[in-house]
N, C-alpha and C positions, 0 to 999 in steps of 0.2 A: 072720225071717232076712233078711239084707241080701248082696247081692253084691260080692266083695271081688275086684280086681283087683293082680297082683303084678309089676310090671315091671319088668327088668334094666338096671339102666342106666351104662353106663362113658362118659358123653360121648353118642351114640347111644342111646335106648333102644328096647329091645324089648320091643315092648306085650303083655299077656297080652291076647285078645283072650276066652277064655271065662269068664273068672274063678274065684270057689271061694264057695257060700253060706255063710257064718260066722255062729254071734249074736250076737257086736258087733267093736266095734273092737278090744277086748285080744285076742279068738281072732284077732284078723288080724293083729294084732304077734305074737303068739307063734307063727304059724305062717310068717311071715315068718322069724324064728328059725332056725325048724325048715328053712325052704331054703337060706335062710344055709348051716348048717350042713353040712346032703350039698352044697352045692355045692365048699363046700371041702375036704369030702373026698373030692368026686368028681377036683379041679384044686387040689391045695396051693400050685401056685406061680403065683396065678392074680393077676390086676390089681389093684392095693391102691384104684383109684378104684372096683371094681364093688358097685352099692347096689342094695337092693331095692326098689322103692317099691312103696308101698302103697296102693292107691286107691278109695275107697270108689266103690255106686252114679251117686253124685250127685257124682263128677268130683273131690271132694276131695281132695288128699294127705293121708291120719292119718299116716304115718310113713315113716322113711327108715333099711334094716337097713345097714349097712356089712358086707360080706364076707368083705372083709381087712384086717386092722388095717395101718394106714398107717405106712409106713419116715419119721420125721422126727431 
């Protein structure tokens, strides 16, 4: 098991500072997903720049979830 951190980030991010143990990288994108999701159903009309990132133990970025699809 590896420790996966989740940070919000619109410009500013806000660090997950205790993480969440996961067994690889895909449970950590798909649970990325999954906060994607209630957060936009918590706030529908919420910042189309706000991302999840996703950051391993060892300081990596694996991914980057988009929250609201972007008005272009």
């Amino acid at each position: 098991m590896q420790t996966y951190y989740f940070d919000m980030k619109d410009g500013v991010p806000v660090r997950d500072k205790s993480g969440l143990e996961l067994v690889s990288d895909g449970a950590a994108i798909a649970h990325s997903k999954v906060l994607a999701d209630k957060v936009r159903k918590e706030n529908p009309e919420g910042n189309s720049d706000l991302r999840i990132v996703v950051i391993d133990e060892s300081g990596r970025e694996i991914h980057r979830e988009q929250v609201y699809a972007r008005n272009v």
